[in-house]
C-alpha positions as CSV (number, residue, x, y, z in Angstrom):
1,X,-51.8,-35.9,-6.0
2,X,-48.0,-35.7,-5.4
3,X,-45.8,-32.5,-5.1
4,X,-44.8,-32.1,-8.7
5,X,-42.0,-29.5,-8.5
6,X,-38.5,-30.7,-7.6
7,X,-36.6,-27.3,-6.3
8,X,-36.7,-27.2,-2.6
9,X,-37.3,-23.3,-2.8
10,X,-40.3,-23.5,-4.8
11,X,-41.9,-26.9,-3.0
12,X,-45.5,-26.0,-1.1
13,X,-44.3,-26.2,2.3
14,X,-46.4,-29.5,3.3
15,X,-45.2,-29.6,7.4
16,X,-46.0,-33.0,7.7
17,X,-43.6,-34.1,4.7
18,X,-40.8,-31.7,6.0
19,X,-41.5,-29.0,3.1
20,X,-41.6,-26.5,5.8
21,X,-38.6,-24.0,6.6
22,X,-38.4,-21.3,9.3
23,X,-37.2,-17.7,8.5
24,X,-33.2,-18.4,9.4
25,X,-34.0,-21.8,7.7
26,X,-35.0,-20.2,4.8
27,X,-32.4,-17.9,4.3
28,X,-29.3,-19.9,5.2
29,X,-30.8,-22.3,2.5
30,X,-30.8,-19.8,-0.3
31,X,-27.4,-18.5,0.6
32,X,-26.0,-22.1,0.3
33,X,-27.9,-22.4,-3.0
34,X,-26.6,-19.9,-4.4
35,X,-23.1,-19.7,-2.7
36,X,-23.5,-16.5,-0.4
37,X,-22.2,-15.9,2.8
38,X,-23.7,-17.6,5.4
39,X,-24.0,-15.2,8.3
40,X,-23.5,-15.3,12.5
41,X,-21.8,-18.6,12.1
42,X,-18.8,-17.6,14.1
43,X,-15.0,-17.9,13.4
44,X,-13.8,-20.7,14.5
45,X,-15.4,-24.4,14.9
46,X,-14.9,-26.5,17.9
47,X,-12.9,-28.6,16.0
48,X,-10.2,-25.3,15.8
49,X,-10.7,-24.9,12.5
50,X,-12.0,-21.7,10.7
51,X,-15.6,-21.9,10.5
52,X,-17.9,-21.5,7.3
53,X,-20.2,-23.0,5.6
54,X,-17.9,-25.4,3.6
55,X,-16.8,-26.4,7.2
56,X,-19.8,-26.6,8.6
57,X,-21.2,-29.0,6.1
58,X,-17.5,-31.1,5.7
59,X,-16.3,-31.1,9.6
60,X,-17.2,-34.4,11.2
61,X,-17.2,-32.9,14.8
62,X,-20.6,-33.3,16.1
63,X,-22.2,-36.2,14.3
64,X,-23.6,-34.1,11.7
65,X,-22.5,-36.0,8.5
66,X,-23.2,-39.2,10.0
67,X,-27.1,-37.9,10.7
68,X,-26.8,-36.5,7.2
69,X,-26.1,-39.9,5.9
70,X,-28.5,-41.9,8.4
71,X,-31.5,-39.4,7.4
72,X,-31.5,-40.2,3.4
73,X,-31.1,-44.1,4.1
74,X,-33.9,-44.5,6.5
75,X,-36.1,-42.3,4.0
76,X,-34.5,-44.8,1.0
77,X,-36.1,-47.3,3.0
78,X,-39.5,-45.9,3.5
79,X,-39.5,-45.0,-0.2
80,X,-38.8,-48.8,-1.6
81,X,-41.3,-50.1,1.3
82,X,-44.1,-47.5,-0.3
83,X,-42.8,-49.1,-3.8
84,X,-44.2,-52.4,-2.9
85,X,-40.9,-54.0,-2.0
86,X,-40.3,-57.0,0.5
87,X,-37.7,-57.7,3.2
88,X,-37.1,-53.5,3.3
89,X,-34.1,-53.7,5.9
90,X,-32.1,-51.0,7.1
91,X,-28.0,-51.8,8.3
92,X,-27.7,-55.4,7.3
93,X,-25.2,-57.6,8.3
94,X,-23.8,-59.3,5.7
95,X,-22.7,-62.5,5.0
96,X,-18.8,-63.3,5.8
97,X,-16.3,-63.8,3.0
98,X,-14.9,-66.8,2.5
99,X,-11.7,-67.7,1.7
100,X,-10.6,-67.8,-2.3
101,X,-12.1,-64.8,-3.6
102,X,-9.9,-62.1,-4.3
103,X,-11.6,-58.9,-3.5
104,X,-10.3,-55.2,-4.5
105,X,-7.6,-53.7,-1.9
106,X,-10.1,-51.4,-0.8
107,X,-13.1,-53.5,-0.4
108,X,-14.8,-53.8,2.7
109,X,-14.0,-57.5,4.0
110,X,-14.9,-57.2,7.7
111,X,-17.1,-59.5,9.5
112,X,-19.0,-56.9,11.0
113,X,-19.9,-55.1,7.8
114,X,-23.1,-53.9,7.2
115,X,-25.3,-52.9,4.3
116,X,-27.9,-49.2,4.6
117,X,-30.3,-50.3,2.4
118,X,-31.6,-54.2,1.2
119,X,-34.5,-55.1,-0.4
120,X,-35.9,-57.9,-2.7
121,X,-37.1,-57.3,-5.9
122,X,-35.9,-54.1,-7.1
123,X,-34.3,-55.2,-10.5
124,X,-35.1,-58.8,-10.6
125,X,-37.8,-61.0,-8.8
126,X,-36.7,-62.4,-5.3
127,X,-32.9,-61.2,-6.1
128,X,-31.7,-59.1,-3.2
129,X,-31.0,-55.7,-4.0
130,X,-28.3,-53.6,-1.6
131,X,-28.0,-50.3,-1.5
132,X,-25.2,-47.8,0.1
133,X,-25.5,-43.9,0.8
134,X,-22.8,-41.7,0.2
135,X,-23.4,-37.9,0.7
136,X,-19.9,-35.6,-0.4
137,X,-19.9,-31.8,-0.3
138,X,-18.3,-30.4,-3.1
139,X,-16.8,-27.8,-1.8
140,X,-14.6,-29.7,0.6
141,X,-10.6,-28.9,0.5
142,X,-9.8,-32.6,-0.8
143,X,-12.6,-32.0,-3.8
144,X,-11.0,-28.8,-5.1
145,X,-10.3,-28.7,-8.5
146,X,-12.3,-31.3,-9.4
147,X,-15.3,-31.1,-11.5
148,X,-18.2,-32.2,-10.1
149,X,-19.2,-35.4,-12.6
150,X,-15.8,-36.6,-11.8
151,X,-16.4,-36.3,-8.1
152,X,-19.7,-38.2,-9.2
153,X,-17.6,-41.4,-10.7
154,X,-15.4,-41.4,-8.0
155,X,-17.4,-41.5,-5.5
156,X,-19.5,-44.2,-7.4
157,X,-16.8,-46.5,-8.1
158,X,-15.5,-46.4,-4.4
159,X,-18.4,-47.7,-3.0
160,X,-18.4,-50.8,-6.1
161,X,-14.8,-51.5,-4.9
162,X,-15.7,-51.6,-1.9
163,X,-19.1,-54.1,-1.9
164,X,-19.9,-54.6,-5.4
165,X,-18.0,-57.9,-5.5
166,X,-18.8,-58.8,-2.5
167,X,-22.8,-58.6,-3.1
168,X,-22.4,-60.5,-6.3
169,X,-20.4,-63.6,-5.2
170,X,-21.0,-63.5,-1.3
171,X,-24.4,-62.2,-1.1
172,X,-25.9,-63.0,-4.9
173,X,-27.3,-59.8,-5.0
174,X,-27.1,-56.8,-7.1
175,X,-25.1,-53.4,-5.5
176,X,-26.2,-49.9,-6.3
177,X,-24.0,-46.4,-4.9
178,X,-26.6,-44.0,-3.6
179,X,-24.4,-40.9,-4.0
180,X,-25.2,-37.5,-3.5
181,X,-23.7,-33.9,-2.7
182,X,-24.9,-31.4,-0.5
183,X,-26.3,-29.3,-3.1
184,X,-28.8,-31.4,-3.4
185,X,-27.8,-33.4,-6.9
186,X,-28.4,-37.3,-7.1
187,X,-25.6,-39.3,-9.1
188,X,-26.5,-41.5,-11.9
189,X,-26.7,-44.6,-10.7
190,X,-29.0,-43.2,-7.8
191,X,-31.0,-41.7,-10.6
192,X,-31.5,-45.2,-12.0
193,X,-32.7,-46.9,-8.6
194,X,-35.0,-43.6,-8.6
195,X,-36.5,-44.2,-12.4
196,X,-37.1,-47.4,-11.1
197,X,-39.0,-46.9,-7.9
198,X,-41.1,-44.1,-9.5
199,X,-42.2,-46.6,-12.0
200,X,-43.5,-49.2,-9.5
201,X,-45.1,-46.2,-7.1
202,X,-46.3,-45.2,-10.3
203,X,-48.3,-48.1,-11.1
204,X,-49.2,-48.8,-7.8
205,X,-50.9,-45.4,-7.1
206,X,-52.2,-44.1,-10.9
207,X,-50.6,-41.1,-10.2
208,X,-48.0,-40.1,-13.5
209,X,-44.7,-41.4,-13.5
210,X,-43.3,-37.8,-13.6
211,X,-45.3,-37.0,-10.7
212,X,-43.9,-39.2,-8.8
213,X,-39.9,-39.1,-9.7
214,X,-40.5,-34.8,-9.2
215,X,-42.1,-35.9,-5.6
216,X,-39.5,-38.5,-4.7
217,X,-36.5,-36.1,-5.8
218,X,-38.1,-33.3,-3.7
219,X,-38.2,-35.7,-0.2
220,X,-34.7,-36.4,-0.6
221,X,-33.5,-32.9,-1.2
222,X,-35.7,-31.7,1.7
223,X,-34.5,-34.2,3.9
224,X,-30.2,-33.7,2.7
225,X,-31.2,-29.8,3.4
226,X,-32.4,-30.4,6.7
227,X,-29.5,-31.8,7.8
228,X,-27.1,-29.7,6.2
229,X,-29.1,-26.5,7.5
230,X,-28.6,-28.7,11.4
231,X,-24.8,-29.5,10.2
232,X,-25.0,-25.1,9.6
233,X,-25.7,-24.2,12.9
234,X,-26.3,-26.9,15.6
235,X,-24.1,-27.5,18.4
236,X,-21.1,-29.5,18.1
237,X,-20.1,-29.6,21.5
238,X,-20.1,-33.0,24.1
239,X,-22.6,-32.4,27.2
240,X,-21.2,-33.8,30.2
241,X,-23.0,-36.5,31.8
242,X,-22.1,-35.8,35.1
243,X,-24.7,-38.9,37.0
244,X,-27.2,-39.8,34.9
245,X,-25.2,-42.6,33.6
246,X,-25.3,-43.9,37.0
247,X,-28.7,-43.3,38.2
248,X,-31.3,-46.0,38.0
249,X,-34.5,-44.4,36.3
250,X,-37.7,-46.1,37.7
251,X,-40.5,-45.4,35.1
């Protein structure tokens, strides 16, 4: 049967499903749960700024928010292919706009944009469903202030200005904003594409439906605290390549 609890702290540490922490792991995870100092980080980050843990997990020196991001849309993708859904595709191209259509000032009207997640048949029969991963840390100096359903909406409605009309009239599909925060908590309409899947898997495997949405929330907060506990420590400086970019490698 599936993991049934949803709290990362409490999930039986299956290895092969990433439900396994070291010791450092362990405890840099509950000091970020529960907001305590996060020790041995250092002072200062590469970037020159003071270093802690609200740096660590909003400085985008080192790639680290970008494999944050990568990690929960390629597990998005595994998760509506084990939901019985066709044409699964990760990075998309889409479709260029043509002219007439007035789009929002922000929208994203490049030729070269792309979509994380697409796949038919999530909400209606053969209708393309797109999907786009945003992960925000709270606790970032431009959130401040803010309370955290707002930050929620906001980060929601960016992500409709910038493809929802697009995917409707270019694409003829239907958009949904997988949004996030580091802690861990999945906006609503995230929550929605989540009901959804956990009904299909649900069906699929005879396992019960709140099995399943527990056992799908627990993955994806797993796999964000991975890569936030990475983002924590891991090294954010460039190695130089000082041949190897030049050298012919006969396998």
């Amino acid at each position: 049967s599936m993991v049934s609890t949803q709290s990362t702290g409490t999930a039986t540490p299956y290895p092969h499903l990433g439900f396994e922490l070291n010791q450092l792991e362990f405890i840099d995870s509950v000091a970020l749960r529960y907001g305590f100092e996060v020790k041995d980080l250092g002072s200062t980050c590469v970037c020159g700024k003071p270093n802690n843990a609200d740096h660590a997990l909003s400085c985008s020196t080192g790639g680290y928010s970008i494999l944050r991001h990568d990690n929960i849309r390629d597990l998005m993708a595994e998760i509506c292919t084990y939901a019985g859904l066709k044409g699964v595709e990760t990075e998309k191209l889409l479709q260029p706009c043509p002219d007439g259509i007035q789009f929002h000032p922000s929208a994203n009207t490049a030729h070269d944009a792309r979509m994380d997640v697409v796949a038919v048949g999530l909400w209606r029969n053969m209708q393309l469903a797109h999907m786009d991963v945003r992960v925000f840390h709270a606790n970032a100096p431009s959130h401040m202030n803010t309370p955290l359903d707002q930050l929620y909406r906001r980060n929601e409605c960016s992500k409709k200005q910038s493809y929802g009309k697009r995917v409707r009239e270019v694409e003829g599909g239907a958009f949904s904003p997988l949004v996030m925060n580091t802690g861990g908590d999945i906006a609503n309409e995230f929550q929605k594409v989540l009901r959804t899947l956990s009904t299909r898997i649900s069906k699929r495997t005879e396992e019960p439906y709140s099995e399943v949405m527990a056992h799908l929330r627990t993955r994806l907060r797993f796999c964000l605290l991975r890569s936030c506990l990475i983002a924590l420590r891991g090294n954010r400086r460039k190695i130089a390549i000082t041949g190897l970019a030049h050298t012919e490698l006969v396998i």
